[in-house]
FIMARMAR-944371 format. One record per residue: residue in three letters; residue number from 1; x, y, z of N, C-alpha, C in turn; chain. Coordinates in steps of 0.001 Angstrom, whole numbers, m for minus. Example, Ala and Ser with C-alpha at 12.3 -4.5 7.8 and 13.67 -1.06 7.14 Angstrom:
// FIMARMAR-944371
['ALA'; 1; [13190; m5690; 7800]; [12300; m4500; 7800]; [13200; m3300; 7800]; 'A'],
['SER'; 2; [12850; m2250; 7080]; [13670; m1060; 7140]; [12900; 30; 7870]; 'A'],
// end
This chain:
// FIMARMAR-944371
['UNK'; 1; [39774; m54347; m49930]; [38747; m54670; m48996]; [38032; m55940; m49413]; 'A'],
['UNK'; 2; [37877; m56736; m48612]; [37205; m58014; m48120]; [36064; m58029; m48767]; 'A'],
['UNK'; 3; [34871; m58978; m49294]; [33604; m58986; m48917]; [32876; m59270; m47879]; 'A'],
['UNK'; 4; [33756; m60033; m46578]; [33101; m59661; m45408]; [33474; m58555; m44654]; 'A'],
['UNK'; 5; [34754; m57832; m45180]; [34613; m56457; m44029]; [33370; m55582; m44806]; 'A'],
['UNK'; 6; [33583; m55343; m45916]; [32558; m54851; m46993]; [31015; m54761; m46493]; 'A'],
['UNK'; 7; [30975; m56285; m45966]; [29304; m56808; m45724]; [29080; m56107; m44594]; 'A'],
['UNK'; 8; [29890; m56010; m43030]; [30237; m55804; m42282]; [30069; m54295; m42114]; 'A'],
['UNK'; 9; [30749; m53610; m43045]; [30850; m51998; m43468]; [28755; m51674; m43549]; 'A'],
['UNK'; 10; [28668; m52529; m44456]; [27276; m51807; m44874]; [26201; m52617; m43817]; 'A'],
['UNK'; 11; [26703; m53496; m42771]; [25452; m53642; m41706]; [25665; m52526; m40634]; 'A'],
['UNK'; 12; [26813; m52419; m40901]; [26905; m51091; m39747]; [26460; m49971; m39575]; 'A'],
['UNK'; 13; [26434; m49983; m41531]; [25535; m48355; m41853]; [24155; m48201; m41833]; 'A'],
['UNK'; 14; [23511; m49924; m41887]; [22351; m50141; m42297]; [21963; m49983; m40773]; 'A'],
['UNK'; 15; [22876; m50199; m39342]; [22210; m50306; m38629]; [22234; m48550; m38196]; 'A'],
['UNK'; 16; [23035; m48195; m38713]; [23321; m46440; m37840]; [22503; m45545; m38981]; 'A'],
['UNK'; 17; [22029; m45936; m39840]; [20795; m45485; m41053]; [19678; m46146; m40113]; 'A'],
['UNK'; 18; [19342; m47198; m39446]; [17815; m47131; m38909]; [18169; m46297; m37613]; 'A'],
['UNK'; 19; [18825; m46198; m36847]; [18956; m45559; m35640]; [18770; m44031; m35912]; 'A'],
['UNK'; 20; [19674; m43864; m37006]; [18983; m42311; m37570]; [17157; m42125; m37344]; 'A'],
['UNK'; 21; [16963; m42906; m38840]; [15505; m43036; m38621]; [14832; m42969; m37300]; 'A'],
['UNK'; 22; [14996; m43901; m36594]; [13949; m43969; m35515]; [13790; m42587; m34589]; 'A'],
['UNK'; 23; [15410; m42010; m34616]; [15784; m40541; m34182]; [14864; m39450; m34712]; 'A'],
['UNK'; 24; [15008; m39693; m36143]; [14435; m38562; m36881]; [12780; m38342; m36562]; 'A'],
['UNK'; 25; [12291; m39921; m36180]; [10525; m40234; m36335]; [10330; m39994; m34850]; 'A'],
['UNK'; 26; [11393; m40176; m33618]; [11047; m39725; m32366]; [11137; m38060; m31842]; 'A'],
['UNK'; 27; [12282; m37800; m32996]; [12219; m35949; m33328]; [10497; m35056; m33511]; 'A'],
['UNK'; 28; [10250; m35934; m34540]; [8902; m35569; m35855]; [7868; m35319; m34351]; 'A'],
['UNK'; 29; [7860; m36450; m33473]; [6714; m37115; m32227]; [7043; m35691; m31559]; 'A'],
['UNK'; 30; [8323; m35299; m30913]; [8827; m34537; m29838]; [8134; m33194; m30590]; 'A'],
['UNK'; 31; [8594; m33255; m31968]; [8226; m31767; m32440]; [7022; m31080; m32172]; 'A'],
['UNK'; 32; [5736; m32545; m32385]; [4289; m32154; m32492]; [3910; m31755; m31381]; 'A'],
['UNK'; 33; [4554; m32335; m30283]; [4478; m32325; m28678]; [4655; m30845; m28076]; 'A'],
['UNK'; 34; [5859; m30290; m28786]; [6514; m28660; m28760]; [5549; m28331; m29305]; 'A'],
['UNK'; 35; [5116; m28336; m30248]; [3721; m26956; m30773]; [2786; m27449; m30415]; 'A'],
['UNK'; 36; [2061; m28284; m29857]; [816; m29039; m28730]; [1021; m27927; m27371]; 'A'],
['UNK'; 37; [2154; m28012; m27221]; [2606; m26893; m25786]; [2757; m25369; m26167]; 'A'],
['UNK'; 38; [3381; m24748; m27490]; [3438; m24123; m27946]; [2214; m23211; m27598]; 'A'],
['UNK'; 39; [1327; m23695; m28641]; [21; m23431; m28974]; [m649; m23069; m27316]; 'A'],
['UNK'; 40; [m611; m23893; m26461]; [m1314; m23723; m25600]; [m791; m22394; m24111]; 'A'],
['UNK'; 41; [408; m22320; m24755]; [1603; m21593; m24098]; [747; m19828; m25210]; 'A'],
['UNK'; 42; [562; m20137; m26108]; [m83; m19179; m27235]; [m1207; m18277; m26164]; 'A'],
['UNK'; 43; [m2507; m19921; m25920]; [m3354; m18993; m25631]; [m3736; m18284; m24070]; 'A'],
['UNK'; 44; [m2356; m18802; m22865]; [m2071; m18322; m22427]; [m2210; m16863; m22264]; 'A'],
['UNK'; 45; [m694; m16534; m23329]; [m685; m15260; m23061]; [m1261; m14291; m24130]; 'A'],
['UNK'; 46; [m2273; m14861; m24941]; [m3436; m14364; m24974]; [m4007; m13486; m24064]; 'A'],
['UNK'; 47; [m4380; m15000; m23306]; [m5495; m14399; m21494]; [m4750; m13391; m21040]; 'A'],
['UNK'; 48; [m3573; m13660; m20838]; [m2296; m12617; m20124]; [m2549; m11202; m20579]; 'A'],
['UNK'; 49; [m2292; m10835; m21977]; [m2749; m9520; m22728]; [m3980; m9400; m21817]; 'A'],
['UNK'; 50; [m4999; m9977; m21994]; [m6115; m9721; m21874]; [m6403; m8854; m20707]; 'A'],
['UNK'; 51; [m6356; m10035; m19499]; [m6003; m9548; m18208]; [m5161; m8263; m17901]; 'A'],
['UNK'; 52; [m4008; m8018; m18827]; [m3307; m6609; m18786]; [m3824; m5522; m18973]; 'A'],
['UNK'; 53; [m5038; m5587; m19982]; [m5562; m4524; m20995]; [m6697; m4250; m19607]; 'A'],
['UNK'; 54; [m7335; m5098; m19307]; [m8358; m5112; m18212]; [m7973; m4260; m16807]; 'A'],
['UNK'; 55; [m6518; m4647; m16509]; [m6076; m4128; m15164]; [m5835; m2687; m15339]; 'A'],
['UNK'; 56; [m5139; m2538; m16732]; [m4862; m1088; m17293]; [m5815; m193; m16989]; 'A'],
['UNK'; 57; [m7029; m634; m17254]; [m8270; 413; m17557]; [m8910; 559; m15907]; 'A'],
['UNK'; 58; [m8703; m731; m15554]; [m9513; m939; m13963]; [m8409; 311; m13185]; 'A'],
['UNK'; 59; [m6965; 147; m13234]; [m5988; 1056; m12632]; [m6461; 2336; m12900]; 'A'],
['UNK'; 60; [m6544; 2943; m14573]; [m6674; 4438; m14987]; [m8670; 4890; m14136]; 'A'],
['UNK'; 61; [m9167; 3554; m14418]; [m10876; 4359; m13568]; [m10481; 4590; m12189]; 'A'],
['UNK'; 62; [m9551; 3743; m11398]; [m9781; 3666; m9895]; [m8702; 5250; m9578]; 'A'],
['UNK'; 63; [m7788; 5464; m10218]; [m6809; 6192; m10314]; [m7688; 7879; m10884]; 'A'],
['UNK'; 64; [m8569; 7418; m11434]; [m9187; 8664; m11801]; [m10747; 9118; m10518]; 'A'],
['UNK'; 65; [m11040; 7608; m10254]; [m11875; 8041; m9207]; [m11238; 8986; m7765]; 'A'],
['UNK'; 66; [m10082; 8318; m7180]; [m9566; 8719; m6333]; [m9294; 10608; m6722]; 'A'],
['UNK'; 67; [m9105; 10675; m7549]; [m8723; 12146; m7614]; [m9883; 13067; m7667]; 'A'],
['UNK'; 68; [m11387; 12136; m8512]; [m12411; 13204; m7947]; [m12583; 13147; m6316]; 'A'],
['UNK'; 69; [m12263; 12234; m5658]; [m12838; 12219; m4539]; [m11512; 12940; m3339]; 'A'],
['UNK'; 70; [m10563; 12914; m3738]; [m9649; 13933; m3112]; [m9991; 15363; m3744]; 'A'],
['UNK'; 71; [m10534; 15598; m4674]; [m11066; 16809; m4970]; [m12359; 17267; m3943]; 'A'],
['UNK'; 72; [m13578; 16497; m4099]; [m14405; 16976; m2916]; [m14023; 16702; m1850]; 'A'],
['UNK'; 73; [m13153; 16169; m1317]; [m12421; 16215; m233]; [m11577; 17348; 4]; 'A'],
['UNK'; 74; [m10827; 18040; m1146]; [m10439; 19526; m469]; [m11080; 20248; m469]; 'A'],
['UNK'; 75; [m12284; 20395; m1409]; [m13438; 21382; m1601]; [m14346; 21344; m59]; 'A'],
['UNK'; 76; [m14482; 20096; 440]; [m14702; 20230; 1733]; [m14456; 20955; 3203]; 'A'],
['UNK'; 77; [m13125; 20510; 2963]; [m12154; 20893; 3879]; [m12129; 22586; 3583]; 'A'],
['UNK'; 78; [m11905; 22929; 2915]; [m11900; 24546; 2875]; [m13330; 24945; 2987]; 'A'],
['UNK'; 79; [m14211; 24314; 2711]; [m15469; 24885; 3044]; [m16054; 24737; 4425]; 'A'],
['UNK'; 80; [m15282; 23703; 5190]; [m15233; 23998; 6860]; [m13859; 24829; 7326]; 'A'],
['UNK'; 81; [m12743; 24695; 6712]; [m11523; 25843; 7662]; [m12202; 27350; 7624]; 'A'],
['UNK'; 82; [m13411; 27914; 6560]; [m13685; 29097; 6575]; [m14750; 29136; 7623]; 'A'],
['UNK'; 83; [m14355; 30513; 7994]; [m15279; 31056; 8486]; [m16978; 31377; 8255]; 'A'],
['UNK'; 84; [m17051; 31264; 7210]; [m18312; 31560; 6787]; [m19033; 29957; 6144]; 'A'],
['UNK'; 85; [m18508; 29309; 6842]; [m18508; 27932; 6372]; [m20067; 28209; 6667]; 'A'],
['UNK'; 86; [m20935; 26559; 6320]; [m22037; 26720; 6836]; [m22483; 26443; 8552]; 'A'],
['UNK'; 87; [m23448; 26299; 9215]; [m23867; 26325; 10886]; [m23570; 24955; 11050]; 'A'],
['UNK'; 88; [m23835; 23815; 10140]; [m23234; 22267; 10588]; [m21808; 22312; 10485]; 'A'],
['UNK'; 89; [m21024; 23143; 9751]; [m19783; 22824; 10057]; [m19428; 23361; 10722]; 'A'],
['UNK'; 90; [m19909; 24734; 11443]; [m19207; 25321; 12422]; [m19090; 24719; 13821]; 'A'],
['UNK'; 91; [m20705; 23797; 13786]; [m20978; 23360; 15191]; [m20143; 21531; 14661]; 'A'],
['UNK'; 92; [m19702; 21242; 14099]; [m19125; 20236; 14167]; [m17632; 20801; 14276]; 'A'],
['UNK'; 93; [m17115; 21957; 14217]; [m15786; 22485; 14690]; [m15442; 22854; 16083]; 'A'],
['UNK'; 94; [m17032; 22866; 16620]; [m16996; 22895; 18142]; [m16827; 21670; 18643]; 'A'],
['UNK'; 95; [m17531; 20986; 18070]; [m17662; 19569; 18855]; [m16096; 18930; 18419]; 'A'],
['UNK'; 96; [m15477; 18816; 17590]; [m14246; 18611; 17310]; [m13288; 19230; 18382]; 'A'],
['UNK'; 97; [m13624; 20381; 18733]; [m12409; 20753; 19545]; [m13069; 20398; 20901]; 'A'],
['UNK'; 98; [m13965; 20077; 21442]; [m14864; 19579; 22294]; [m13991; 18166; 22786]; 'A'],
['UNK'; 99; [m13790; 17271; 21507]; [m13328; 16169; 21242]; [m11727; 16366; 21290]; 'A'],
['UNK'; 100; [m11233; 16801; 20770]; [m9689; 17176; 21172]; [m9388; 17430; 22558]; 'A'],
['UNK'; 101; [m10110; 17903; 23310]; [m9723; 18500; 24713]; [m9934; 16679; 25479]; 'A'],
['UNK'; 102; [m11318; 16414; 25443]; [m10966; 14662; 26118]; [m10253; 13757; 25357]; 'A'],
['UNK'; 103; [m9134; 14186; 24274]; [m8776; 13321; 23925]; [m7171; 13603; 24628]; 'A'],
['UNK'; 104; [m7306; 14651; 25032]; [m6299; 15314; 25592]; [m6007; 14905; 27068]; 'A'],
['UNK'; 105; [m7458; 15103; 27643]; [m7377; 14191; 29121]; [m7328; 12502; 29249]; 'A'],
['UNK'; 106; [m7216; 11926; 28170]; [m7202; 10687; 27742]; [m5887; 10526; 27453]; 'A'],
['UNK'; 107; [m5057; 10846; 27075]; [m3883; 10910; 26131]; [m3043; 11038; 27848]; 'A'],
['UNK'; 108; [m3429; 12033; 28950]; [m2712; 12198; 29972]; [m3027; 11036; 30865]; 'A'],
['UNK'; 109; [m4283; 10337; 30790]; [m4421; 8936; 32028]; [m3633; 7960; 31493]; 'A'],
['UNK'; 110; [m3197; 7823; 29960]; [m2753; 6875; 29532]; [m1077; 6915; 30194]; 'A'],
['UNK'; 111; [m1086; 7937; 30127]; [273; 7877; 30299]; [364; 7920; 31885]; 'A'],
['UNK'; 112; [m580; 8375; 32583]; [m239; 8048; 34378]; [m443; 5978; 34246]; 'A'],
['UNK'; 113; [m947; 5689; 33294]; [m1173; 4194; 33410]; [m250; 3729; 32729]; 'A'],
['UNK'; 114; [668; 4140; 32111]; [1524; 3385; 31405]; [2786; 3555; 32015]; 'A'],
['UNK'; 115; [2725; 4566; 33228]; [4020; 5247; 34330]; [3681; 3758; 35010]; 'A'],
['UNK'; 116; [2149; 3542; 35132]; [2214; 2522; 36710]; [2274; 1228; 36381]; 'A'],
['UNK'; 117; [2117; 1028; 34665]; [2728; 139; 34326]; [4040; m345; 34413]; 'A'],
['UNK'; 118; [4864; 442; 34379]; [6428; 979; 34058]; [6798; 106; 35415]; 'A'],
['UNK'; 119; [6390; 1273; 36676]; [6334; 675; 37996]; [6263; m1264; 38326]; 'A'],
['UNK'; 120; [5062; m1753; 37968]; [4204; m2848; 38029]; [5692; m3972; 37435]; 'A'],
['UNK'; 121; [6042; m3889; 35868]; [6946; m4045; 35060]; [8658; m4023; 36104]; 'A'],
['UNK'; 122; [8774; m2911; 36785]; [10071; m3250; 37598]; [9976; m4227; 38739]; 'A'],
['UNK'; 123; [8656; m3925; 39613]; [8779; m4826; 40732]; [8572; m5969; 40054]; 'A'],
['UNK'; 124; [7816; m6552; 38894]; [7657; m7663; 38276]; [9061; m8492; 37972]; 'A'],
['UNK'; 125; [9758; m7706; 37419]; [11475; m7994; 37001]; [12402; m8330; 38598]; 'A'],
['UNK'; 126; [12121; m7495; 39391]; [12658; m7999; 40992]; [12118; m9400; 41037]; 'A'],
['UNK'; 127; [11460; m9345; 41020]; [11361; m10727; 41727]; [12223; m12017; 40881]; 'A'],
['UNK'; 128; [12009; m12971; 41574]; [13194; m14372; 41523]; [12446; m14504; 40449]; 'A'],
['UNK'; 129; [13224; m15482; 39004]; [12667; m15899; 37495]; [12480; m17263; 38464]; 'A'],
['UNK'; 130; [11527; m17787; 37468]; [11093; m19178; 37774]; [11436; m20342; 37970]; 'A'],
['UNK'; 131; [12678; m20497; 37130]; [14082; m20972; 37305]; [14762; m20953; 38283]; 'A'],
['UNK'; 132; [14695; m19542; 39238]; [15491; m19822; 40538]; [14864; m20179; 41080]; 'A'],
['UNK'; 133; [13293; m20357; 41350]; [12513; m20737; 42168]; [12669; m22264; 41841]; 'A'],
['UNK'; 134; [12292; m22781; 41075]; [12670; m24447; 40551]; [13830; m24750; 41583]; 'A'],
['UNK'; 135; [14451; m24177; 41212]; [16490; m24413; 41844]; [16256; m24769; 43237]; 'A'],
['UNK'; 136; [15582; m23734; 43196]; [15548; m23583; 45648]; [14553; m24723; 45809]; 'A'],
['UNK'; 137; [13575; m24965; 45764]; [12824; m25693; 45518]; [13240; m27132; 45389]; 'A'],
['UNK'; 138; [14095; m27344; 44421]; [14906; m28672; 44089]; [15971; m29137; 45180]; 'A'],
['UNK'; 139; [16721; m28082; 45112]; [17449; m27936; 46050]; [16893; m28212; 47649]; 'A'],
['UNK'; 140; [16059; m27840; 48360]; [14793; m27991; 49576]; [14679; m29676; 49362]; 'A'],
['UNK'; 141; [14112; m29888; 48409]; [13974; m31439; 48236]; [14968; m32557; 48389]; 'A'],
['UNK'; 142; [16092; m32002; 47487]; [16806; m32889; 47964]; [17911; m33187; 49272]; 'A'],
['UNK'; 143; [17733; m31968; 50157]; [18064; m31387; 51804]; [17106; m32259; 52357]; 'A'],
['UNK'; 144; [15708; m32699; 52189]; [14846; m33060; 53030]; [15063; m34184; 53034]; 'A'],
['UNK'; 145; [15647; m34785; 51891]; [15741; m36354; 51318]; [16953; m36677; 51842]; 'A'],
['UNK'; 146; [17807; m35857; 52021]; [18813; m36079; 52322]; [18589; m36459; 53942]; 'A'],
['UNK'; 147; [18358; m35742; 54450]; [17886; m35504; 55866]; [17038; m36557; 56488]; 'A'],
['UNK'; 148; [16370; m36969; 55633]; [15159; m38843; 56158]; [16429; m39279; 55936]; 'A'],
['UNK'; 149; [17138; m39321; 55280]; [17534; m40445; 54768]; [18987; m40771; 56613]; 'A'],
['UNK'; 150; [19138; m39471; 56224]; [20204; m39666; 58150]; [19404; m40118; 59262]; 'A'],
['UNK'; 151; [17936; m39642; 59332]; [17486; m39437; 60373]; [17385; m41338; 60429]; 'A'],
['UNK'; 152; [16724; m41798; 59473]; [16339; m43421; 59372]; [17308; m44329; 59583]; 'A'],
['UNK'; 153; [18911; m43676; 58570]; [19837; m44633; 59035]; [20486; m44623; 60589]; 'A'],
['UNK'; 154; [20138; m43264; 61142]; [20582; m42977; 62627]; [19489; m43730; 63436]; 'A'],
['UNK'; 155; [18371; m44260; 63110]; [17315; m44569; 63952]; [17681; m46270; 63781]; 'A'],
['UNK'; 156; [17851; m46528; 62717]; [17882; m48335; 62385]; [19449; m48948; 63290]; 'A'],
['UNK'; 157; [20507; m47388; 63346]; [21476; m48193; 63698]; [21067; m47997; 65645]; 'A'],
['UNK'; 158; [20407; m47059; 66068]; [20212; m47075; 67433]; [19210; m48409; 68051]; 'A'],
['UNK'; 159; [18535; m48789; 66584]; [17740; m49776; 67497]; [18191; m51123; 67489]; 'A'],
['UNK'; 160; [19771; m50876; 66349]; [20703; m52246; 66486]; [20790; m51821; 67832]; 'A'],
['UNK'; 161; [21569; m51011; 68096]; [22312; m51422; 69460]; [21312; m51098; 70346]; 'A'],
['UNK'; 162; [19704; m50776; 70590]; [19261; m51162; 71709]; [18942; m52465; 71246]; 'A'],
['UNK'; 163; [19341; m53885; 70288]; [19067; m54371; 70585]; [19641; m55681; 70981]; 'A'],
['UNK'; 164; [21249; m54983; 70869]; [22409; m55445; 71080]; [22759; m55631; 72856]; 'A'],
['UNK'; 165; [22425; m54410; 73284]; [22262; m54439; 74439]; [21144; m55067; 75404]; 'A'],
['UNK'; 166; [20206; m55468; 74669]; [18979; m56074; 75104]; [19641; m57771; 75038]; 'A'],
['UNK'; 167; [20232; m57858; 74202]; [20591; m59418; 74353]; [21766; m59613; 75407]; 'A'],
['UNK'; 168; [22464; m58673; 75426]; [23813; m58755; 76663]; [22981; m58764; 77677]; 'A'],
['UNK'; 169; [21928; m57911; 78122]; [21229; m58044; 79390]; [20671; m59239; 79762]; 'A'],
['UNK'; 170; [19783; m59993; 78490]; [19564; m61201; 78829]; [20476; m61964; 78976]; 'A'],
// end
């Protein structure tokens, strides 16, 4: 080997030894950057736990409320299905079925109104869509147009020849 392939050899290394370097020192930059994000990615899910532990407990109170209150809610309910319930619930079992019966005559107009709807709804469907009406309509127009248009050229050519004949007379 040469002393210029030699020289040659070691600028090559000298240059792929700084390219390392600069690699290694743009690595070192990238690294600090990853635990800058890291870290903040950290206290995240921190909050995250946090928020979990919070929903946990908010779920088990709301989850525990609901069940006292479906509790006096059946304790209720059986203390009006009895008979010996107290005089407000009995007279609110009247008025309930009081209320069932017009809801009953309500429940039957709806449905004579929703028959004459039914009705209203077919003759509505008979009739021509709007589209055919456009059509006839369009159609009418251009019959009428059509129709000036004979009547004018039949009138311009009659008053050629009355006026064809007006000059033979003279």
């Amino acid at each position: 080997m040469t002393d210029e392939t030699l020289k040659e050899l070691v600028l090559k290394h000298e240059n792929t030894i700084e390219k390392l370097a600069s690699s290694v020192e743009s690595l070192v930059i990238s690294q600090g950057e990853t635990n800058k994000r890291l870290e903040e990615i950290g206290r995240y899910l921190t909050k995250q736990v946090i928020f979990d532990n919070k929903l946990e407990a908010m779920d088990k109170d709301l989850s525990d409320s609901f069940k006292r209150v479906h509790k006096s809610i059946d304790t209720l309910e059986d203390t009006q299905n009895s008979n010996s319930g107290c005089k407000s619930v009995q007279l609110l079992k009247k008025d309930t079925e009081g209320l069932e019966k017009g809801y009953v005559q309500m429940a039957g107009a709806m449905g004579h109104i929703r028959i004459t709807a039914e009705k209203m709804e077919k003759q509505i469907d008979s009739m021509p869509s709007p589209a055919t009406i456009r059509w006839f309509v369009g159609l009418i127009a251009v019959y009428m147009i059509s129709f000036g248009t004979y009547v004018v050229s039949s009138l311009q050519q009659n008053e050629v020849m009355i006026t064809k004949i007006m000059e033979h007379i003279q």
